[in-house]
VOGU-3710 file (C-alpha; in Angstrom, 3 decimals, decimal comma):
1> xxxxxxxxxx> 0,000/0,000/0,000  1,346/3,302/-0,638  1,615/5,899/1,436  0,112/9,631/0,662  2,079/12,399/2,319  0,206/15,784/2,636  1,757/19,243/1,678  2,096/21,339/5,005  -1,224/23,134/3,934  -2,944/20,074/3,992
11> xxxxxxxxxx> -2,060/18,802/7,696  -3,980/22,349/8,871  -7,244/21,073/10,268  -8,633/24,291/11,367  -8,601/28,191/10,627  -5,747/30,428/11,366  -5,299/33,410/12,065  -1,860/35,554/11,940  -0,828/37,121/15,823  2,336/39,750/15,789
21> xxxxxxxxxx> 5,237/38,285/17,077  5,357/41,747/18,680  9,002/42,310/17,964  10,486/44,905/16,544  9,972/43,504/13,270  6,664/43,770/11,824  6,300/41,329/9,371  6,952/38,128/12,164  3,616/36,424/12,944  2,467/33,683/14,767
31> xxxxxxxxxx> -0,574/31,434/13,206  -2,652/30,158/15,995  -6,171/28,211/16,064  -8,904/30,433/15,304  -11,034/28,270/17,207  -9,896/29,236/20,889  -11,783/31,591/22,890  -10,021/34,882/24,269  -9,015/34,237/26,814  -6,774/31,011/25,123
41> xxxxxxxxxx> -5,795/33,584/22,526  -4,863/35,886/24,902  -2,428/32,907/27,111  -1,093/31,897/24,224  0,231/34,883/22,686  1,689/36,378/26,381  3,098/32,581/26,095  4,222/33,372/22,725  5,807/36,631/23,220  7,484/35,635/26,417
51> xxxxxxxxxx> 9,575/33,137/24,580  10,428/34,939/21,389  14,282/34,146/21,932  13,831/30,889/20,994  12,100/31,060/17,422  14,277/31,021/14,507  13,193/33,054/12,186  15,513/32,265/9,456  18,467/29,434/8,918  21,010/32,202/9,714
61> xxxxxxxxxx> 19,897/32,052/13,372  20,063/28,323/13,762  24,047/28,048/14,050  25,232/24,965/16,377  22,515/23,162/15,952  23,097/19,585/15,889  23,032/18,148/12,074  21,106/14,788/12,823  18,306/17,095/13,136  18,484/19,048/10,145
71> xxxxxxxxxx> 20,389/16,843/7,585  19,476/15,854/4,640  20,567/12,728/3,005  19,917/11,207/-0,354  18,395/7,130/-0,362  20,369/6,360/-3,418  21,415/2,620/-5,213  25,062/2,612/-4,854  24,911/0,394/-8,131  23,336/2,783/-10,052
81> xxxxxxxxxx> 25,837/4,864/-12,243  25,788/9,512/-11,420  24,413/10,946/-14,647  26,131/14,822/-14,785  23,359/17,364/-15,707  23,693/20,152/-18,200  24,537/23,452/-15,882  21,723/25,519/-16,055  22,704/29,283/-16,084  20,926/32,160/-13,911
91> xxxxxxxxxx> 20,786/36,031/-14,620  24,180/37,209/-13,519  21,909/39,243/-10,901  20,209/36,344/-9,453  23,571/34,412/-9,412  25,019/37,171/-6,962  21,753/36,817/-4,584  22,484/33,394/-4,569  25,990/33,471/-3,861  25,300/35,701/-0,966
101> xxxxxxxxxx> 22,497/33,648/0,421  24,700/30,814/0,057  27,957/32,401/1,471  25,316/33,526/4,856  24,361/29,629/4,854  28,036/28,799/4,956  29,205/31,594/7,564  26,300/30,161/9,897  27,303/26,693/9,665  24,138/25,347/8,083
111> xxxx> 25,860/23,955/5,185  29,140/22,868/4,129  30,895/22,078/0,529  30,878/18,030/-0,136
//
């Protein structure tokens, strides 16, 4: 029998709605259940708030973090023979945005040249 994943919007089994992160960055939200009453809202969000230290917000904030959680590895037939690609060329503009993306990923520690 094969198994059916869902896409992340599909595992959502109830409205959201977006709460401030109340930083001092504006666009950080929370999504929490539309469905609790006010006074959960309210608990959850002081909850929320009170613990905004801990959120990463993006990879650039996650250095030290142990790879076995975040590693990706690829399940493939040792037997089988590597096919090389044709490169595929960007916009000399979006090849600089990428280098410096990448170049933040590598100062971080999130990835690493193999």
């Amino acid at each position: 029998m094969e198994e059916t994943r869902l896409l992340p919007s599909e595992w959502v089994i109830e409205n959201l709605e977006e709460v401030a992160a109340g930083d001092s960055k504006k666009e950080r939200m929370f999504l929490i259940g539309a469905s609790l009453t006010d006074q959960e809202k309210k608990e959850l969000t002081i909850l929320l708030r009170s613990n905004i230290d801990v959120f990463a917000w993006e990879p650039y904030e996650l250095p030290g973090i142990d790879p076995s959680v975040v590693c990706h590895r690829l399940h493939v037939d040792p037997t089988f023979r590597p096919i090389m690609q044709k490169a595929r060329r960007t916009a000399p503009e979006k090849a600089k945005a990428v280098e410096k993306e990448v170049e933040k990923l590598l100062d971080a520690g999130s990835i690493r040249e193999v």
